[in-house]
C-alpha positions in Angstrom: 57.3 6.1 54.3 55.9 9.6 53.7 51.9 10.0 53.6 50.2 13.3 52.6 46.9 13.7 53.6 44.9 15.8 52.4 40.7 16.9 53.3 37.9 19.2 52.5 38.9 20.0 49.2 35.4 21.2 48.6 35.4 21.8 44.9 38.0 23.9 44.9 39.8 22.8 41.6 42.6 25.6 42.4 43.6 25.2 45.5 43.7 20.9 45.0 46.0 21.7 41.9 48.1 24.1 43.9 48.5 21.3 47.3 49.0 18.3 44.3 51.9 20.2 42.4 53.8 21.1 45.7 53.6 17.2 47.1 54.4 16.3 43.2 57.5 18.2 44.3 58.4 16.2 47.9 59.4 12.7 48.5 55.9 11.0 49.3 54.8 7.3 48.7 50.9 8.1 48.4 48.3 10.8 49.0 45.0 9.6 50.7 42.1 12.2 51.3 39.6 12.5 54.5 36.3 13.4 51.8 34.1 16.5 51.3 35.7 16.5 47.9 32.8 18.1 46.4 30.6 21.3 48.0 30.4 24.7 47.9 33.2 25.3 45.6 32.3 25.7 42.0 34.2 22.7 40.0 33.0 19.0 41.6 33.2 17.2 38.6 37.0 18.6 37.3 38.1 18.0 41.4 36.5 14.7 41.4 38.1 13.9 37.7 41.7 14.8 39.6 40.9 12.1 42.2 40.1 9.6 39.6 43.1 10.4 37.3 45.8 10.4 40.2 43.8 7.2 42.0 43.6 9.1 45.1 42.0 7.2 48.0 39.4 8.9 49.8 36.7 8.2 52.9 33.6 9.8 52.3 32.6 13.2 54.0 29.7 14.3 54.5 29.2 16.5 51.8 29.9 13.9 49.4 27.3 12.1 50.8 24.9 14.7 50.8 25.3 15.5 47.3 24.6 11.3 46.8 21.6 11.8 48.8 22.7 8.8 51.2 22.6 11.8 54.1 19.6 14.7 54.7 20.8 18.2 54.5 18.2 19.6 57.1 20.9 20.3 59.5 23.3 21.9 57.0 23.7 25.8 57.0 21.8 28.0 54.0 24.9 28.3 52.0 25.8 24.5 52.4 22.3 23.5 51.3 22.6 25.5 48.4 26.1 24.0 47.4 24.5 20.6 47.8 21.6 21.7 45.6 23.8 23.5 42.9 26.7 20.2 43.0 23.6 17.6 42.4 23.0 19.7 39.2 26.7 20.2 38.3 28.3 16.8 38.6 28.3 13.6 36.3 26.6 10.3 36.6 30.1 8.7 37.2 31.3 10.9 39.2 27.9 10.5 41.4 29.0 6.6 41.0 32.5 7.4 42.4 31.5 9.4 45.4 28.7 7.0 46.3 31.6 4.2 46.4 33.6 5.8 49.1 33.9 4.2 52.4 33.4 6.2 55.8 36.7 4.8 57.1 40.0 3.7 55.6 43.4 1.7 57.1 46.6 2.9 56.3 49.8 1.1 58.0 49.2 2.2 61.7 46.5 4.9 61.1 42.6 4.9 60.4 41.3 7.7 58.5 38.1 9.0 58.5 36.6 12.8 57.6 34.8 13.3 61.2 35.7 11.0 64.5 36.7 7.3 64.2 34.1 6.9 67.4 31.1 7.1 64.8 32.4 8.3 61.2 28.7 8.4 60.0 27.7 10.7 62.2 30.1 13.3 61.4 30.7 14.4 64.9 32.8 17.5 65.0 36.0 17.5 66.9 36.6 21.1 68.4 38.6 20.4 71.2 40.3 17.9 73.6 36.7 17.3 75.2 35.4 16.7 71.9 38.1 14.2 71.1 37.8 12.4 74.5 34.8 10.4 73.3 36.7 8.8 70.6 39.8 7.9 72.3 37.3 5.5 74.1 37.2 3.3 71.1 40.1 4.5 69.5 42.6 0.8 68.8 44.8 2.7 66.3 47.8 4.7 67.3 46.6 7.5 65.5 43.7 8.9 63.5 43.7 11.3 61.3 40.3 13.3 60.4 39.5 16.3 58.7 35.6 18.0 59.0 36.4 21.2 60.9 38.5 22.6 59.0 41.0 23.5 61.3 44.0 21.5 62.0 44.8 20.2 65.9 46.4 17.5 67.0 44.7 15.8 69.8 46.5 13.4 72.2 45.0 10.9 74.7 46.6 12.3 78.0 45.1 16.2 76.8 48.6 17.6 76.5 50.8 16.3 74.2 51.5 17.9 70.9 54.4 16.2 69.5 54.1 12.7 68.6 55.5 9.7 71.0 54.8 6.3 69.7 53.6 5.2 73.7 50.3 7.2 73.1 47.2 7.4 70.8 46.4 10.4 68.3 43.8 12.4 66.7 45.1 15.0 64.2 43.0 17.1 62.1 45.1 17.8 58.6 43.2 20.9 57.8 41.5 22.0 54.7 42.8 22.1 51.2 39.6 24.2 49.9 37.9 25.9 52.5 40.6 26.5 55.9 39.2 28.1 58.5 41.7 28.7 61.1 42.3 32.6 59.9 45.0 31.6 57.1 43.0 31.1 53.5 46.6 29.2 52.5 45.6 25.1 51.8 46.4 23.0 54.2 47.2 19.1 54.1 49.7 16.8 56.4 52.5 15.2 55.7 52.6 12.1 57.6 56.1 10.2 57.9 55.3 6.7 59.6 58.8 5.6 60.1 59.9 8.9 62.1 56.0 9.1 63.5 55.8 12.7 63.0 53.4 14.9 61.3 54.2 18.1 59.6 51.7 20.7 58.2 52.0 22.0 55.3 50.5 25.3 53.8 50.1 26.2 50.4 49.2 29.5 48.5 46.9 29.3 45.5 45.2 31.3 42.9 42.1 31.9 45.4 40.6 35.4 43.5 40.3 32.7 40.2 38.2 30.5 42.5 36.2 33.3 44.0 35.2 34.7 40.5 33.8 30.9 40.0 31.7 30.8 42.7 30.2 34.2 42.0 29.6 33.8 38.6 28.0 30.5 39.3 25.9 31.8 41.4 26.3 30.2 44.6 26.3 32.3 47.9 28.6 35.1 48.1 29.1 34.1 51.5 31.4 31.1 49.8 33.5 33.5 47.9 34.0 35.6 51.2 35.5 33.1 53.5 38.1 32.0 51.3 40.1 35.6 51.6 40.1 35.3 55.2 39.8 31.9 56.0 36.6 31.3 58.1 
């Protein structure tokens, strides 16, 4: 069976379209998503209408929290807070009632899937590096976990060297970002997850990122959004 996984869409209507339309084109069984559907991006109720339509399961990130109030924003950058403020006002009752219904963690076949670390998914712990990842792999009972939060994809194994998958150890692997990378390529970003073979494969997609930059501008949110996406920061 072939998963794609998907995170961080961010409100990003294009690039979610653009990553949806190529796995339309592969031979997958389901799509799941690791949350932040919403934020900074300029369309959270269409991206969160695309989730409904297609059924996609999602955990909850922390911007999707943020934006239901269940989480403080005091420790959020400038720009973040101002998404947050700007999605609250941009978003639909029922779409507010379908974010606050997403769990922190889900269980797919062998895998858990969460947006942060699977040691304390409501914390939204950033996972960096091995180091980072170490504290997880303490509570870790799944073969692999697959998060998003960062950004960045990484695949984290338990011994700290390991990069492609052997079923006799335990995984972390960051899928990226569809809406917002920041690993220096603005292409989306998802996984494609293929439980029989136990491989992952990343996938990158282009998309119509000036039409999602002249959104955010004219919106009014920080420039600073816009920015990033060309560049992928």
């Amino acid at each position: 069976m072939k998963l794609a996984i998907i995170s961080d869409i961010h409100s990003n209507l294009e690039a979610l379209q653009a990553v949806l339309a190529h796995i339309d084109s592969m031979n997958v069984s389901a799509v799941y998503c690791l949350g932040d559907i919403v934020g900074y991006g300029a369309n959270p109720d269409e991206c969160v209408e695309v989730m409904r339509s297609r059924n996609i399961q999602s955990v909850a990130g922390n911007h999707d929290k943020a934006v239901i109030g269940s989480i403080s924003v005091e420790h959020f950058s400038e720009a973040a807070r101002r998404g947050v403020e700007w999605t609250r006002s941009n978003i639909s009752s029922r779409n507010i009632e379908f974010l606050s219904g997403l769990s922190y963690q889900l269980q797919v076949d062998n895998a858990l899937l969460v947006h942060s670390s699977p040691d304390s998914p409501e914390s939204f712990r950033y996972l960096f590096d091995q180091e980072d990842a170490e504290e997880s792999f303490g509570v870790l009972k799944d073969t692999i976990c697959f998060v998003g939060h960062t950004h960045r994809p990484a695949i984290f194994c338990e011994d700290g060297i390991t990069q492609i998958l052997d079923r006799g150890k335990r995984y972390i692997v960051n899928v990226g970002s569809v809406g917002q990378p920041r690993d220096g390529n603005w292409r989306s970003c998802f996984a494609l997850y293929d439980t029989e073979q136990f491989s992952v494969n990343y996938i990158r997609v282009d998309y119509d990122v000036e039409s999602t930059i002249q959104k955010i501008i004219a919106a009014g949110l920080p420039k600073k959004l816009a920015d990033r996406l060309l560049i992928g920061i």
